[in-house]
C-alpha positions in Angstrom: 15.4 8.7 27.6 14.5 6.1 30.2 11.3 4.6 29.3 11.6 2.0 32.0 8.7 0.8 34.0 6.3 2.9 31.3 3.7 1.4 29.9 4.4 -1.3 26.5 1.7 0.5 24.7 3.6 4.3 25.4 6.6 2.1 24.2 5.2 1.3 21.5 3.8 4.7 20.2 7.3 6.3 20.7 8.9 3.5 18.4 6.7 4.1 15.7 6.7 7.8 15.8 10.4 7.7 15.6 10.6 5.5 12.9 8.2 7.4 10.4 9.5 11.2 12.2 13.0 11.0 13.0 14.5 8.0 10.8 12.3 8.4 8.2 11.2 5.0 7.0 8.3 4.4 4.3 4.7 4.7 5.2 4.2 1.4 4.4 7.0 -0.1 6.6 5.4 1.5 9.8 2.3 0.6 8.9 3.7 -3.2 9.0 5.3 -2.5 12.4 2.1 -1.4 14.0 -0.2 -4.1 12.7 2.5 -6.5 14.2 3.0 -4.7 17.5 -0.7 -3.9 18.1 -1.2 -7.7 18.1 1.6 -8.3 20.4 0.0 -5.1 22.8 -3.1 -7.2 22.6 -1.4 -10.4 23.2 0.6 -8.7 26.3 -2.7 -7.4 27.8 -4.8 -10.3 27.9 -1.7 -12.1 30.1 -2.1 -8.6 32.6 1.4 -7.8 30.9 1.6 -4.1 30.6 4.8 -2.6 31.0 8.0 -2.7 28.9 10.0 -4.2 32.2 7.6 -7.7 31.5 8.5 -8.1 28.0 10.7 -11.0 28.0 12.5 -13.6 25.4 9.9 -16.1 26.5 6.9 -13.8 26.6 8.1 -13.1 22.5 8.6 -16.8 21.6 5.0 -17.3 23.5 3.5 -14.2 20.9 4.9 -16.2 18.0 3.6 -19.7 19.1 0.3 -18.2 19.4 0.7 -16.9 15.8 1.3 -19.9 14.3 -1.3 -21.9 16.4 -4.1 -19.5 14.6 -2.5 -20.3 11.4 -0.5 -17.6 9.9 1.9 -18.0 6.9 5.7 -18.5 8.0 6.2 -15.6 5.5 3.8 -13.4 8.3 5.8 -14.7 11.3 9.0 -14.3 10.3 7.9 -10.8 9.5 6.6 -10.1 12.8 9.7 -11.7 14.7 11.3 -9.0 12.6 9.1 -5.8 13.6 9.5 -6.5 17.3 13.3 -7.6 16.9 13.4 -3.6 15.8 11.4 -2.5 18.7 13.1 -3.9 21.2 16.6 -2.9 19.5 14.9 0.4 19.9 14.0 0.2 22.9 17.4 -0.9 24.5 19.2 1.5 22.3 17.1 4.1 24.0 17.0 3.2 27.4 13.2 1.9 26.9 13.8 -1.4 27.8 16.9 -2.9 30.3 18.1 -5.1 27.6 17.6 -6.3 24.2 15.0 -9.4 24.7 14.1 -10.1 21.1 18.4 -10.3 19.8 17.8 -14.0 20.6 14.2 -14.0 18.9 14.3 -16.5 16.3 11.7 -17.2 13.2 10.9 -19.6 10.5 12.0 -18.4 7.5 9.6 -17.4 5.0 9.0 -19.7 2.3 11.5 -19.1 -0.3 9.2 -17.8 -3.7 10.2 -16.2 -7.1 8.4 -13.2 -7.4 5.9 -13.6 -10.2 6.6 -11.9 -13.5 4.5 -12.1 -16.8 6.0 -12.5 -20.4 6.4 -9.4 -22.7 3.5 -10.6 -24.8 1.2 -10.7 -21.9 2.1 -7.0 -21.1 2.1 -5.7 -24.4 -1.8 -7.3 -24.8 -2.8 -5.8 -21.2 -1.9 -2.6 -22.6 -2.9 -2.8 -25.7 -6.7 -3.5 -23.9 -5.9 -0.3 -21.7 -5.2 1.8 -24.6 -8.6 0.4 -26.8 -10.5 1.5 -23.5 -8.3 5.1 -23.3 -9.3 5.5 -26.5 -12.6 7.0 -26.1 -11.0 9.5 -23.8 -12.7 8.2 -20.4 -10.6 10.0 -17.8 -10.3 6.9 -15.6 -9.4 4.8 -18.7 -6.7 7.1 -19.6 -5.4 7.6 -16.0 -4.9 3.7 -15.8 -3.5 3.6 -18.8 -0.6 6.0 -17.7 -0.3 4.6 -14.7 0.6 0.9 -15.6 3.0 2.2 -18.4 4.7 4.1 -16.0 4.7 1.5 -13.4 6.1 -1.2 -15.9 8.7 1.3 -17.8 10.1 3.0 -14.2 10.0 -0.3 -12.9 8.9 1.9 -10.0 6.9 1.0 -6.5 3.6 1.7 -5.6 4.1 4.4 -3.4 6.6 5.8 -5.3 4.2 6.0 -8.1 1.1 7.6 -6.2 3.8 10.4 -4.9 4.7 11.4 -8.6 3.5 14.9 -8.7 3.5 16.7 -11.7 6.2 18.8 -11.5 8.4 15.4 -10.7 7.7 14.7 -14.2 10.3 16.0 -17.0 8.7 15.1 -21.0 11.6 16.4 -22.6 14.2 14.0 -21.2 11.7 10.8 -20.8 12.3 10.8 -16.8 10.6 11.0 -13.4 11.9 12.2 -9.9 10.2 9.6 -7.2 11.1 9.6 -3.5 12.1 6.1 -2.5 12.6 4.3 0.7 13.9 6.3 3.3 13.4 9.1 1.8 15.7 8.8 -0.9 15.2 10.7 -4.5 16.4 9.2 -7.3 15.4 10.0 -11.2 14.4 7.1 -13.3 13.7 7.0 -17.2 11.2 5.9 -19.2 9.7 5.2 -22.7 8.3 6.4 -25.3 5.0 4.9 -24.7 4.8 5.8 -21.4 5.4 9.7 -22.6 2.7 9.0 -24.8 0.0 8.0 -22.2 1.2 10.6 -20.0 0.6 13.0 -22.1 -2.6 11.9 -23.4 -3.7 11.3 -19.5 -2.5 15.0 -19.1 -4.4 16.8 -21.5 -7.5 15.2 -22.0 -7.9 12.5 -18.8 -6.6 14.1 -15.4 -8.1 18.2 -16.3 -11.6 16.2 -16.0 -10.9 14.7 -12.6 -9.7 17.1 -10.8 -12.4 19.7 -11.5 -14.2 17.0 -9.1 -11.7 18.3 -6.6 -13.7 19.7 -3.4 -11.2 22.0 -2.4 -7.5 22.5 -3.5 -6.5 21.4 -6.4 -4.1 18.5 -5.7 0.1 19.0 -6.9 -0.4 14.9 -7.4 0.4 13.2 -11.0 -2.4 10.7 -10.4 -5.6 11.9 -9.2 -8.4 9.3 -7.9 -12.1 9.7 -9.0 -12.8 12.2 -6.9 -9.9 14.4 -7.6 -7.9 14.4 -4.8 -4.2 12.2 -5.1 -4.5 8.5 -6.3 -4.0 6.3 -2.7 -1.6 3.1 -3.0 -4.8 0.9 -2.1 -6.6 2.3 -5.1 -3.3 2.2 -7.4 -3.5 -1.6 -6.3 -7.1 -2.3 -7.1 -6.4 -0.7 -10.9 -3.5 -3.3 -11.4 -5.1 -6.1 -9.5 -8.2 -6.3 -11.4 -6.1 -6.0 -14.9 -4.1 -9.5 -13.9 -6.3 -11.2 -12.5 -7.3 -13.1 -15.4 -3.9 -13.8 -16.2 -1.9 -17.4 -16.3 0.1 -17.8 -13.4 0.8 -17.5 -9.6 2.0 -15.2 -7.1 0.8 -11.6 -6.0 -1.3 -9.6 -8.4 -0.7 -5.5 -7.8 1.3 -3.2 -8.6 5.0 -5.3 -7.8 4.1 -7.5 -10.1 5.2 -5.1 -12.9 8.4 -3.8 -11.1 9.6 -7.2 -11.1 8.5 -7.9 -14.7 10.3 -4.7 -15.8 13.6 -5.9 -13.7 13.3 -9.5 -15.1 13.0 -8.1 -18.9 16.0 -6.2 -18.4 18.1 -8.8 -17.2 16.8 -10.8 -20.0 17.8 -8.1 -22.7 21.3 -7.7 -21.2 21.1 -5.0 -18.5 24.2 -4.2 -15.9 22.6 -5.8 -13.1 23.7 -2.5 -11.1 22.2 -0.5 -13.6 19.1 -2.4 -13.1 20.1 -1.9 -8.8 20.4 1.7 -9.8 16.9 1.6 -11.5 15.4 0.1 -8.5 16.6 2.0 -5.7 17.9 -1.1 -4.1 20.5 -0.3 -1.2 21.8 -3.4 -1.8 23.0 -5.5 -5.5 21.9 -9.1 -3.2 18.2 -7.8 -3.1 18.6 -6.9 -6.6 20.1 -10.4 -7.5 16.7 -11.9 -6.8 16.2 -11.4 -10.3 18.7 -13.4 -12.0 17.4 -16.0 -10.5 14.0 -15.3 -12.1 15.9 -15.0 -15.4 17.8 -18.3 -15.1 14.1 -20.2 -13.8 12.5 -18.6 -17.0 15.7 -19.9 -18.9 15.4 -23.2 -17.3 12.3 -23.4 -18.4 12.5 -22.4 -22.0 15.3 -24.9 -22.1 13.3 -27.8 -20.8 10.1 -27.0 -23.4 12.2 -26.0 -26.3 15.1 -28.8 -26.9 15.2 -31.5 -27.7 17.2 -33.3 -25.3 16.4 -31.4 -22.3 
């Protein structure tokens, strides 16, 4: 197609149907790549900038400056210098744009963190408070119950989790059949814990909420309070309010237990590829993130524990 003297904002629309219609990427990747391009669209309008001929290395180095001059993370601008670096790649690639202006776009790095993780002890008493509250047979109750253990025994994302339906679900073999990035499927196992709060969400916890179901009765493994599927923001309330009031830093949703589940498996000996496999990483250096969690956690058991650390 030749986009060429079309308006940024048409541009823009194109790129992001593309990306969630015809290459297939996550929800929740587009949904980053609009937030970022809507503010550049605004940023573009207010300097009378409106089609994709203007857009210019210096017009994208401007976009960022003004980013960090409001403040924003490094993490957030190297994030956005990466969603318009694949709009314009787009764009050149399809005749959009005359060139490639964001090839030379350049970022801070975002700062480098561990992802947080919490000791087996800490998980084993979270749940243990889930399953004293699932024990009175409160839907909700039980629902979050079978929803953390499945998040922490899959090791499994968010969105992957709230797409579970119930037929994705085999309880003879202890596994689950999400759709990961990309749309890829994979089949993960998990535990007999897990199989036991599924079950018990099953029978006595998810029948209740989805009779509060307006119309259709939803396919969905996890149902929200009113019946229909569970949404990822509501997924991440559930978990965000369990940690909250637990020691240490970094993010508190639903990640927090995929990389807890990743770290304790490096920690009890897993293949690291296994653990790739697990994850539905394309690639063993996003996995290897990690071991480095294992051998900071090492590190510092090492420098408590002897005596002539």
């Amino acid at each position: 197609m030749d986009g060429r003297g079309g308006s940024l904002g048409g541009a823009v629309s194109a790129f992001l149907s593309d990306a969630l219609h015809v290459r297939g990427l996550s929800e929740q990747t587009v949904r980053a790549y609009r937030g970022d391009l809507e503010d550049l669209l605004r940023f573009t309008e207010a300097r009378g900038l409106d089609v994709v001929q203007g857009l210019s290395l210096e017009v994208l180095r401007d976009w960022l400056w003004a980013s960090n001059e409001r403040g924003l993370a490094r993490s957030s601008i190297a994030r956005r210098s990466s969603s318009v670096r694949a709009f314009t790649r787009w764009g050149s690639e399809n005749g959009v744009l005359p060139n490639d202006p964001g090839v030379r776009l350049r970022a801070p790095k975002g700062a480098s963190h561990l992802p947080r993780v919490v000791s087996a002890d800490q998980v084993r008493e979270l749940l243990d408070g889930l399953a004293g509250r699932a024990s009175g047979d409160d839907p909700v109750a039980l629902r979050d119950l079978a929803l953390v253990e499945l998040l922490y025994a899959a090791a499994i994302r968010v969105s992957e989790l709230v797409g579970i339906d119930v037929t994705a679900v085999d309880r003879g073999r202890l596994t689950v059949r999400v759709l990961g990035k990309g749309g890829k499927e994979r089949v993960v196992p998990f535990g007999v814990p897990a199989q036991d709060a599924i079950e018990a969400w099953l029978a006595r916890g998810r029948p209740a909420l989805a009779a509060r179901a307006a119309g259709t009765a939803s396919p969905a493994l996890f149902l929200g309070d009113r019946g229909g599927r569970l949404g990822v923001r509501s997924a991440y309330r559930v978990v965000a309010r369990l940690l909250q009031d637990l020691p240490g830093e970094g993010p508190s949703g639903p990640h927090t237990f995929r990389h807890t589940a990743a770290t304790h498996l490096l920690d009890g000996g897993a293949d690291l590829r296994a653990v790739q496999e697990l994850l539905g990483h394309a690639s063993l250096g996003t996995t290897q993130i990690y071991t480095h969690v294992s051998s900071a956690r090492l590190r510092e058991v090492y420098r408590t524990a002897h005596p002539r650390a």
